[in-house]
N, C-alpha and C positions, 0 to 999 in steps of 0.2 A: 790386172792386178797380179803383183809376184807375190810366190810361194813364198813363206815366213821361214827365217834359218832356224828359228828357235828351236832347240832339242829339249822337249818338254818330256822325255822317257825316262834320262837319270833322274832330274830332280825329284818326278812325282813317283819314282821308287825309292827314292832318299825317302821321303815324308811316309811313302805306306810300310817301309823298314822300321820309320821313329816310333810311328803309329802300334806298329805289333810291340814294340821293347814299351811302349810307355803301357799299355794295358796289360803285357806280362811284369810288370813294376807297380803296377795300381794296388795291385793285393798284398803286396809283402810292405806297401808299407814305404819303401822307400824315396823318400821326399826328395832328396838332391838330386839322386839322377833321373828323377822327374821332369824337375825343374831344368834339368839340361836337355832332354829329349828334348823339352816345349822352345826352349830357346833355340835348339839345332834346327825346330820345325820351323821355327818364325824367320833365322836367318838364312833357308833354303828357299821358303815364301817369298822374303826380300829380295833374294839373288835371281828367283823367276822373274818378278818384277819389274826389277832394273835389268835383265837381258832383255824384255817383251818392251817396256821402253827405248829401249838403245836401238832396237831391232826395228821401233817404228817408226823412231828416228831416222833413222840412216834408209828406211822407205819413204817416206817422208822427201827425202833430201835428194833419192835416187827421182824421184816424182818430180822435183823440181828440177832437177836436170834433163828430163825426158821432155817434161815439158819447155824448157828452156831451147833444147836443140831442137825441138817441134817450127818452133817458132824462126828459127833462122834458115 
């Protein structure tokens, strides 16, 4: 089985940076850039997602190639 290319370090420091702004934002109060931390969080979330899909895709498709030349 191959190693995964996925660079899982920025994003999940993206989220633990949102993370600390959205609870130093909790207290004061402020509602909008809340609501944007929570969306930056969701669409960092999303962009893990769809690279660990595409990532297992294209494993996936290397698998069937390997196993393809196996065979001939």
């Amino acid at each position: 089985m191959k190693k995964s290319n996925v660079n899982w370090a920025l994003p999940l420091t993206n989220i633990v940076v949102l993370l600390i702004i959205e609870l130093t934002l909790m207290p004061l109060g402020y509602w909008i850039p809340q609501i944007l931390v929570v969306a930056l969080m969701l669409v960092q979330v999303g962009a893990m997602a769809f690279q660990y899909a595409r990532e297992r895709e294209n494993q996936h498709a290397d698998d069937a190639d390997d196993t393809h030349a196996a065979h001939n």
